[in-house]
VOPAGU-2260 file (C-alpha; in pm, 1 decimal, decimal comma):
REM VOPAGU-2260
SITE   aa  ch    i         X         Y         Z
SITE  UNK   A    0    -159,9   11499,1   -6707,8
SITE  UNK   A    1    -157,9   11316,7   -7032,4
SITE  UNK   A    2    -155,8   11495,7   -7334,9
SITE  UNK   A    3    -170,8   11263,5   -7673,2
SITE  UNK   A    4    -298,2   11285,0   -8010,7
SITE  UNK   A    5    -584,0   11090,5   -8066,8
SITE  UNK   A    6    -345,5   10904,9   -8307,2
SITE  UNK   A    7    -163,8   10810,5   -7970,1
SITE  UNK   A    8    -431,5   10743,6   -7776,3
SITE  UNK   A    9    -564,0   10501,1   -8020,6
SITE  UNK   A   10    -197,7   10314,2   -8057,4
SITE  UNK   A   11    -199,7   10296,2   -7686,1
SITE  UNK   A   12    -505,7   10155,7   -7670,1
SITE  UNK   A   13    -427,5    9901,6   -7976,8
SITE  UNK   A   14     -34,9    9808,6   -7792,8
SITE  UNK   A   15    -203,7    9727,2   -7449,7
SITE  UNK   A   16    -431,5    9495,0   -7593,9
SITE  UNK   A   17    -189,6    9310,5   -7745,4
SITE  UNK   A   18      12,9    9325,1   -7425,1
SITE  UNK   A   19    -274,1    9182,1   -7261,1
SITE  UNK   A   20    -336,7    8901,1   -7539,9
SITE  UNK   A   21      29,3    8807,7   -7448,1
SITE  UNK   A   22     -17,2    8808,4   -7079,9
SITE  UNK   A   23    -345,2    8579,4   -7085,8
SITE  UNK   A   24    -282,8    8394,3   -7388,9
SITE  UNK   A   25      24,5    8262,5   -7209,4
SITE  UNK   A   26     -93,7    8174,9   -6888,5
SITE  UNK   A   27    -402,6    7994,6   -7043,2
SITE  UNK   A   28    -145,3    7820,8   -7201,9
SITE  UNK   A   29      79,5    7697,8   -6955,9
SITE  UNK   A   30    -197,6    7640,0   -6787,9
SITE  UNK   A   31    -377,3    7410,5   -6989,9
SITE  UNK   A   32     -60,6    7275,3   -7182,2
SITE  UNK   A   33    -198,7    7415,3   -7546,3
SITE  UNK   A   34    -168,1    7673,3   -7750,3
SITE  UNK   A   35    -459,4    7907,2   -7675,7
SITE  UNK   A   36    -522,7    8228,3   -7837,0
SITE  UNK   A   37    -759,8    8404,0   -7584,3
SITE  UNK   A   38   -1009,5    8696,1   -7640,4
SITE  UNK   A   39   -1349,9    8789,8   -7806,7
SITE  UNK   A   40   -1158,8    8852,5   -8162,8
SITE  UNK   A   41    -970,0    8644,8   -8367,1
SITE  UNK   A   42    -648,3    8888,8   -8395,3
SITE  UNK   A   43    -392,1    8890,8   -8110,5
SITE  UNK   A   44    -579,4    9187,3   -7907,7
SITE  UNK   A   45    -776,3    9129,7   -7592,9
SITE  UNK   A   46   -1005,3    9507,9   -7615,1
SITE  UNK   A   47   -1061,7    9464,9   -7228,1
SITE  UNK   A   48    -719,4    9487,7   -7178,4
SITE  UNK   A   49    -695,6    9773,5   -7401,4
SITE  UNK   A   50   -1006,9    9967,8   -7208,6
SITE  UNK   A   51    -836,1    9889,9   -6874,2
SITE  UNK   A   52    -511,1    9992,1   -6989,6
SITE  UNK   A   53    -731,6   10342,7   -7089,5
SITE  UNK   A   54    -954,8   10344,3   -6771,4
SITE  UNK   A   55    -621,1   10324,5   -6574,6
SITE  UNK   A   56    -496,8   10593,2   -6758,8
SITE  UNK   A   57    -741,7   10809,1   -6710,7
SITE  UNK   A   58    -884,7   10764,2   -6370,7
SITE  UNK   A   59    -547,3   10775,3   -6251,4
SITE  UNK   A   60    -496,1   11190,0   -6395,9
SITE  UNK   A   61    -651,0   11321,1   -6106,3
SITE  UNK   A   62    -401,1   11148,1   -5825,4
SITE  UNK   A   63     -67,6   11119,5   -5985,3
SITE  UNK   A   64      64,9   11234,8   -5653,0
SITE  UNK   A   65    -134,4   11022,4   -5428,9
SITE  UNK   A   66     -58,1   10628,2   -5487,3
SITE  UNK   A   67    -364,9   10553,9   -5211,0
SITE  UNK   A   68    -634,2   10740,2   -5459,5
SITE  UNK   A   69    -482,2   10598,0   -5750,1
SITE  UNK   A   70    -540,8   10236,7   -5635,9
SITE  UNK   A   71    -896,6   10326,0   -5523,9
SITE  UNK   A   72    -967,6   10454,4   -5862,7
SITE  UNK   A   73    -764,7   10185,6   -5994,1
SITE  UNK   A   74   -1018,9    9957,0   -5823,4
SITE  UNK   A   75   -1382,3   10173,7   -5886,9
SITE  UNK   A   76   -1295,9   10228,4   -6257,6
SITE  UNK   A   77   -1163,4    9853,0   -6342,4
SITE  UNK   A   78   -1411,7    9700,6   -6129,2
SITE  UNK   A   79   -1719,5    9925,9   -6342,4
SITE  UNK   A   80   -1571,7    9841,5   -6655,7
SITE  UNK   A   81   -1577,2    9486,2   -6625,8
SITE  UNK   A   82   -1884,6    9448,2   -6490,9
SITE  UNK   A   83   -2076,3    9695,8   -6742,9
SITE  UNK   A   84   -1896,1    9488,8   -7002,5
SITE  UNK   A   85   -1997,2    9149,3   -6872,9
SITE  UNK   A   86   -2329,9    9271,3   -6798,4
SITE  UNK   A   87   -2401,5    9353,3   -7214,1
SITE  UNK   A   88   -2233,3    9073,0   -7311,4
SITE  UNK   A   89   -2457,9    8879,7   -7183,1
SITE  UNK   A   90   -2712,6    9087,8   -7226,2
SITE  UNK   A   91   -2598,2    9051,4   -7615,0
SITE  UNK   A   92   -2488,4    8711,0   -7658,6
SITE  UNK   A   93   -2682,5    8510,4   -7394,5
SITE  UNK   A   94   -2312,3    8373,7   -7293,9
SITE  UNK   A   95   -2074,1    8477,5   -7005,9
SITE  UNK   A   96   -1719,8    8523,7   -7180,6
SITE  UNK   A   97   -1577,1    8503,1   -6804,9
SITE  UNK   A   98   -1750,6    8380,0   -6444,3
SITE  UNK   A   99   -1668,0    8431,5   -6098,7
SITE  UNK   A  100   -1926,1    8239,5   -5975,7
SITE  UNK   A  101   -1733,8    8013,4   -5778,7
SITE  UNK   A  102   -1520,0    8256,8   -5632,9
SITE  UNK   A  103   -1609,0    8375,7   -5266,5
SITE  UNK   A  104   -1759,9    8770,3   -5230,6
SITE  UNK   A  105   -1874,6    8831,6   -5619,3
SITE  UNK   A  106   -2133,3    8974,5   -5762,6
SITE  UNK   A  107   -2348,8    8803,9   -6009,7
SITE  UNK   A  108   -2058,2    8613,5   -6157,7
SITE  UNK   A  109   -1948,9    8940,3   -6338,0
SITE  UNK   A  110   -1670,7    9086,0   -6083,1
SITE  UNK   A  111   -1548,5    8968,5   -5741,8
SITE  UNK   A  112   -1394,2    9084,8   -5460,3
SITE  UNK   A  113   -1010,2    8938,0   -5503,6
SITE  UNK   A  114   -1014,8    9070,4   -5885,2
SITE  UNK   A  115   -1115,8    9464,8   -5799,1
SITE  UNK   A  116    -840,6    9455,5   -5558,6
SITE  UNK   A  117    -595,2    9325,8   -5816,3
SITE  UNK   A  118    -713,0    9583,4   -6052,1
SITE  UNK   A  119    -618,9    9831,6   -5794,7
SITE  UNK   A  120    -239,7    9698,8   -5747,1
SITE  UNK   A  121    -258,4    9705,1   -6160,0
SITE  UNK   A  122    -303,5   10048,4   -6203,0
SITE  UNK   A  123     -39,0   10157,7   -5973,2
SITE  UNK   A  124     203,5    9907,6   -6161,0
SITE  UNK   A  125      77,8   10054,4   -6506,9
SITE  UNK   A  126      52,6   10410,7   -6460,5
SITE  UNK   A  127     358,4   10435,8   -6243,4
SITE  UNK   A  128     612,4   10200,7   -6384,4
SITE  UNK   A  129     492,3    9980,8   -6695,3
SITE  UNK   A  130     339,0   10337,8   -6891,4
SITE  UNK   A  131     645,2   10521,5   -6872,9
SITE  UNK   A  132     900,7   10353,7   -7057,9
SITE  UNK   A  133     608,4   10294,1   -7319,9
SITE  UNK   A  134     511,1   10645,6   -7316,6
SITE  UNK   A  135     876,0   10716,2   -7415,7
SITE  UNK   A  136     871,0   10472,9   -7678,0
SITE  UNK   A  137     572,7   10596,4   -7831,8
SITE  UNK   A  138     618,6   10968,4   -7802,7
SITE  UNK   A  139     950,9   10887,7   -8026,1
SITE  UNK   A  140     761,3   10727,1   -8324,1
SITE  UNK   A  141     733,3   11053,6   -8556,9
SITE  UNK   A  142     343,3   11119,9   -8648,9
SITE  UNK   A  143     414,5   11008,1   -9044,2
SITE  UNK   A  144     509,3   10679,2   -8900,3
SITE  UNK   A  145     254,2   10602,4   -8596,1
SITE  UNK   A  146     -81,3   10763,4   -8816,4
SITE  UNK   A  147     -89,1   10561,3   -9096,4
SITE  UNK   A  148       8,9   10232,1   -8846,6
SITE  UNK   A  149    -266,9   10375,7   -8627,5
SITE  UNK   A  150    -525,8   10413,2   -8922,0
SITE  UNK   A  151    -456,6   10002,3   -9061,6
SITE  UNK   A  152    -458,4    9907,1   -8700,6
SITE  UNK   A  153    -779,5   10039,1   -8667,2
SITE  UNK   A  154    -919,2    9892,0   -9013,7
SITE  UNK   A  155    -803,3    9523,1   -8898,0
SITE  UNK   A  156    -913,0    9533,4   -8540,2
SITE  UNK   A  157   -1236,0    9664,8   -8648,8
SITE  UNK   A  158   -1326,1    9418,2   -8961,1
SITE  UNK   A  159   -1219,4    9137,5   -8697,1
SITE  UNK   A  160   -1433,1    9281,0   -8389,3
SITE  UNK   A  161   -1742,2    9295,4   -8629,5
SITE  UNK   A  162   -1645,2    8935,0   -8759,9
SITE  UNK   A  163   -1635,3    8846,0   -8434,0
SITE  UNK   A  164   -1963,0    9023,5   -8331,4
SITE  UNK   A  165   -2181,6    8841,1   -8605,2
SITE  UNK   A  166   -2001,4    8506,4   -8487,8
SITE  UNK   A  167   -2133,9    8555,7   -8113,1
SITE  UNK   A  168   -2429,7    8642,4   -8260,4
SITE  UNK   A  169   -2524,2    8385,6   -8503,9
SITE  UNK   A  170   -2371,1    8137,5   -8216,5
SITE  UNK   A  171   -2649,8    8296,7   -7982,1
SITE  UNK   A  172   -2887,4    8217,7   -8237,5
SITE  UNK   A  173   -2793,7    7882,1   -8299,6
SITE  UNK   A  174   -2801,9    7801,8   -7934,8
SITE  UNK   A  175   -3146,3    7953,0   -7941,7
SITE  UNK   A  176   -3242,6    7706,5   -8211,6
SITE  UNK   A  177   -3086,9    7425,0   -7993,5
SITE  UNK   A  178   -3322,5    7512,6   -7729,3
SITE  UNK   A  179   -3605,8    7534,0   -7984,6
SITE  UNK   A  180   -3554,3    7173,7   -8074,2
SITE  UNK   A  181   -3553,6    7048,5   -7657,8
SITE  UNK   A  182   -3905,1    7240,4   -7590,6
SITE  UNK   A  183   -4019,0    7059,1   -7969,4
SITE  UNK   A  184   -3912,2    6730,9   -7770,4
SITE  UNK   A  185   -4082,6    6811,8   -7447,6
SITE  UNK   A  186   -4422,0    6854,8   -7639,4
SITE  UNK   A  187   -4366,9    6472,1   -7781,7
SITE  UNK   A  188   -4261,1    6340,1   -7462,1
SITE  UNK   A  189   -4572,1    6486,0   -7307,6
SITE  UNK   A  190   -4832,5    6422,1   -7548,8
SITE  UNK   A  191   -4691,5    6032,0   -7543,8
SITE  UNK   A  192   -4762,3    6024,3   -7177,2
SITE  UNK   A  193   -5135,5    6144,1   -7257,6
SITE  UNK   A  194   -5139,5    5869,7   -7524,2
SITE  UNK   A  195   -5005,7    5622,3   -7282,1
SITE  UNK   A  196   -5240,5    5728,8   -7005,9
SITE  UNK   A  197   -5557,9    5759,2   -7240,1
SITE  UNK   A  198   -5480,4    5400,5   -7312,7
SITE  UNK   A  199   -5501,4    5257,7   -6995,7
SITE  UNK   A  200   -5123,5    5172,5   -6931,7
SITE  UNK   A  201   -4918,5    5351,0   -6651,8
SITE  UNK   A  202   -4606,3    5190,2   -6757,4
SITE  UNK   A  203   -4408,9    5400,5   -6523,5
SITE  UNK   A  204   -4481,0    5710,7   -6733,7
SITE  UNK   A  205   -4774,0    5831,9   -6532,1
SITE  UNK   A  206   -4536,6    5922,1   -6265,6
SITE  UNK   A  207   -4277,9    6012,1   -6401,7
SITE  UNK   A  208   -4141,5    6371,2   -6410,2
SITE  UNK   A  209   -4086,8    6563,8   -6758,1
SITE  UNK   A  210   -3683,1    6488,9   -6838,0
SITE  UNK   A  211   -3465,1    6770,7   -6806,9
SITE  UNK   A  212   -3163,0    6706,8   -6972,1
SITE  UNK   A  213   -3137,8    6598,4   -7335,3
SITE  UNK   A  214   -3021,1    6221,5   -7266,9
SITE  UNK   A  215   -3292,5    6163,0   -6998,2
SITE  UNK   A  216   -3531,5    6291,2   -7292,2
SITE  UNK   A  217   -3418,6    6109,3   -7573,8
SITE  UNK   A  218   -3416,8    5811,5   -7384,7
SITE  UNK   A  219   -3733,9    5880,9   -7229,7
SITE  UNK   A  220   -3904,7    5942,9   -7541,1
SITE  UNK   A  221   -3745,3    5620,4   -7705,0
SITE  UNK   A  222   -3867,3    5394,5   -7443,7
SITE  UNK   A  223   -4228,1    5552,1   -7498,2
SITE  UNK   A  224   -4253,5    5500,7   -7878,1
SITE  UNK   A  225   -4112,8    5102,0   -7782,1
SITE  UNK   A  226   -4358,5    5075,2   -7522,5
SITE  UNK   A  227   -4653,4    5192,5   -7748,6
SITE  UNK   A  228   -4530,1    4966,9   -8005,1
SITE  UNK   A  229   -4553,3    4654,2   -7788,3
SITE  UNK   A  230   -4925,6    4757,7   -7665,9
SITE  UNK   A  231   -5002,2    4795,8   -8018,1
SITE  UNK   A  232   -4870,8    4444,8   -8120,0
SITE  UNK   A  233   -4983,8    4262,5   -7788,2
SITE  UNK   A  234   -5339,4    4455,7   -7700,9
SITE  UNK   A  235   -5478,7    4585,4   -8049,7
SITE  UNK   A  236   -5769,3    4852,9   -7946,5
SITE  UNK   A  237   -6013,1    5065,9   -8105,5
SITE  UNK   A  238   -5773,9    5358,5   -7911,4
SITE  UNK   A  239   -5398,8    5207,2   -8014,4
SITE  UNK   A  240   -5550,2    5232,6   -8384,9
SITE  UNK   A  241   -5692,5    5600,7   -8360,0
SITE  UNK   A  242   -5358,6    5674,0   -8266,9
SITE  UNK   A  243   -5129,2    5546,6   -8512,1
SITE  UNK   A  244   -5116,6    5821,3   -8758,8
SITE  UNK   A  245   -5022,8    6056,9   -8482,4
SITE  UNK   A  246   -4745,5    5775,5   -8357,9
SITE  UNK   A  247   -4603,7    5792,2   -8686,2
SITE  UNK   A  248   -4621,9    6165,3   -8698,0
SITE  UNK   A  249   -4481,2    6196,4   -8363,9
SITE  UNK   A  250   -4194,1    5957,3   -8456,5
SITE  UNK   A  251   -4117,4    6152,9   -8750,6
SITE  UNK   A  252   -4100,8    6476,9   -8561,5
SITE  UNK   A  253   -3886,3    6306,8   -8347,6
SITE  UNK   A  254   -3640,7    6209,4   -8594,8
SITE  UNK   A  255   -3621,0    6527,7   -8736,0
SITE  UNK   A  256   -3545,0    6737,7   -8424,6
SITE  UNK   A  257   -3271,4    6496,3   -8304,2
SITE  UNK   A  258   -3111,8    6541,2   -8625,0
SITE  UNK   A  259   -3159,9    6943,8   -8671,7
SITE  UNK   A  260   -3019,6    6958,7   -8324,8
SITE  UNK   A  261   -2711,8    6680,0   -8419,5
SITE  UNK   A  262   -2644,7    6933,8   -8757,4
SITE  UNK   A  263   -2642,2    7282,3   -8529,5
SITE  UNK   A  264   -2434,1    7118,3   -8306,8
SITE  UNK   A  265   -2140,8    7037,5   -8510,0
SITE  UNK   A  266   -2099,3    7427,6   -8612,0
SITE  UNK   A  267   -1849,8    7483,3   -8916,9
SITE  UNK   A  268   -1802,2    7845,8   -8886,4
SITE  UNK   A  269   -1473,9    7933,0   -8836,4
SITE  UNK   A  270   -1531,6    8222,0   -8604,1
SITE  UNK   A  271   -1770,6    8070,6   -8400,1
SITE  UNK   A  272   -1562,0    7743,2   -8385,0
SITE  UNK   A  273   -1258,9    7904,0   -8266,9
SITE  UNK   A  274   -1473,5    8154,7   -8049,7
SITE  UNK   A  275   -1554,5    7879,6   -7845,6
SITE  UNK   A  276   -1171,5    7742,6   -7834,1
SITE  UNK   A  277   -1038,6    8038,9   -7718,5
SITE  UNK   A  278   -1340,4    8081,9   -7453,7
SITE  UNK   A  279   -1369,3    7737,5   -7334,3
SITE  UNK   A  280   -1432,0    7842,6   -6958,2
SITE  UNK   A  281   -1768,2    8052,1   -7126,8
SITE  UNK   A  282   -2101,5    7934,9   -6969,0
SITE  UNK   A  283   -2455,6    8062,2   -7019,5
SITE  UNK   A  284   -2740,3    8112,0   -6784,6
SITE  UNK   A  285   -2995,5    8011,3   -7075,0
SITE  UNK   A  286   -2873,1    7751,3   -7308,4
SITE  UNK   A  287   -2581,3    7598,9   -7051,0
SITE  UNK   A  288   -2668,3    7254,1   -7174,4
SITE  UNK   A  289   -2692,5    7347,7   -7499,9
SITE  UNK   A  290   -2341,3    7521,1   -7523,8
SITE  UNK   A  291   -2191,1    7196,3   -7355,7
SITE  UNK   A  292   -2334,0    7021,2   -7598,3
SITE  UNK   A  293   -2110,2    7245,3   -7838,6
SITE  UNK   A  294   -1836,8    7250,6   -7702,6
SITE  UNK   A  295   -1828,1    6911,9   -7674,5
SITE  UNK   A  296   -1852,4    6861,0   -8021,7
SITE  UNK   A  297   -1645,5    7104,5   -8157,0
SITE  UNK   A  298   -1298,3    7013,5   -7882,6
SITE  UNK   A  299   -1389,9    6622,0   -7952,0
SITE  UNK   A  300   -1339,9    6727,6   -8379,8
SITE  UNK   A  301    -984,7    6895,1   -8289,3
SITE  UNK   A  302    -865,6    6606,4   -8167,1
């Protein structure tokens, strides 16, 4: 059984997040041939690293002598944890942080087959040969030393996490407002097909479906407001003229969305910014489009 301070505990928790920054930080990497500092905060700690490094711990007590039960637990409690934290993520943030969507037997994107079964090969690894040589290590620091670390430790990592936390929430937000603007530009687009239609004039738009994705509506729109313009110039009616306050109107709502949604998104918070550099695999179920349109933006401005 493990008996630590809750001094320890905490420093254990702090050191295998940062082992875990290392780890992932340096495959992304390598893999993508940049420098990529990975995780939810800015610091170097990855906290679901440091919660499975704790979960392993701890689920683990019961079977130190039987490897077989320590995998299975290895697998239940790793498995739980990252689902119940993908799950409020989400749930929080409207954004998936990680996906394994397009990995064969997963659930809902948040945890898959392959990865439990890893998790359970981890914890045998961890609590069996990585922890003890650490365990040593920290049991040595003397408690004047490893308290007031422990203490600062938790002052940083905390003032970044809630950083962090307002970023992914004012980033939520702003993709909500990105949305906003699309349904703003859906109205126009529909109430120019009534116009078109009350006018007499198919011009296509009669059957035509209602755009889905932000180019097909821009350019939808656009070829609308031209197409009203020429009936207006070529076949002047008592309609076209009842109209052309509301043209204008609609033309200047127009304008204005494209450009609210052009300012939101070129973000210039820092946290949010390098949220999304660290995260670049992150996808949402809501406002996908949206946060591609982001992303976009903000990897095109680092280059």
């Amino acid at each position: 059984m493990y008996s630590y301070s809750i001094y320890q505990w905490l420093f254990f928790f702090y050191l295998y997040c940062f082992f875990g920054w290392c780890v992932e930080s340096t495959y992304v990497s390598i893999k993508d041939r940049k420098l990529t500092n990975r995780g939810f905060i800015r610091g170097p700690f990855l906290p679901l690293y440091g919660s499975g490094g704790m979960m392993m711990l701890i689920v683990s007590m019961p079977f130190r002598d039987n490897v077989f039960l320590v995998y299975i637990a290895g697998c239940l409690g790793a498995t739980v944890l990252e689902y119940v934290t993908g799950v409020t993520m989400e749930a929080l943030f409207k954004v998936r942080y990680w996906d394994y969507s397009k990995n064969k037997f997963n659930f809902q994107g948040h945890i898959c087959l392959g990865t439990s079964l890893s998790w359970g090969f981890l914890t045998i690894f961890m609590t069996e040969i990585f922890h003890v040589p650490v365990e040593r290590i920290v049991l040595a620091i003397p408690e004047q030393v490893l308290n007031p670390v422990t203490v600062v430790l938790t002052v940083l990592i905390g003032a970044d996490f809630a950083l962090s936390f307002k970023a992914a929430i004012d980033l939520k937000d702003l993709l909500a407002k990105m949305e906003s603007t699309k349904g703003e530009l859906i109205s126009i687009q529909k109430r120019l097909d009534a116009i078109i239609t009350s006018a007499g004039e198919s011009l296509g738009s009669k059957k035509e479906a209602i755009a889905v994705s932000m180019d097909e509506l821009k350019m939808g729109i656009e070829v609308k407001f031209e197409s009203l313009k020429n009936l207006a110039l070529t076949k002047p009616s008592e309609y076209m003229e009842s109209v052309k306050e509301e043209l204008t109107e609609l033309v200047k709502k127009y304008t204005v969305n494209i450009e609210i949604r052009s300012h939101l998104s070129s973000i210039r918070d820092f946290f949010q910014k390098d949220m999304i550099r660290s995260n670049p695999s992150m996808t949402s179920d809501k406002y996908q489009e949206s946060l591609d349109e982001v992303k976009q933006q903000t990897f095109k401005k680092k280059k």
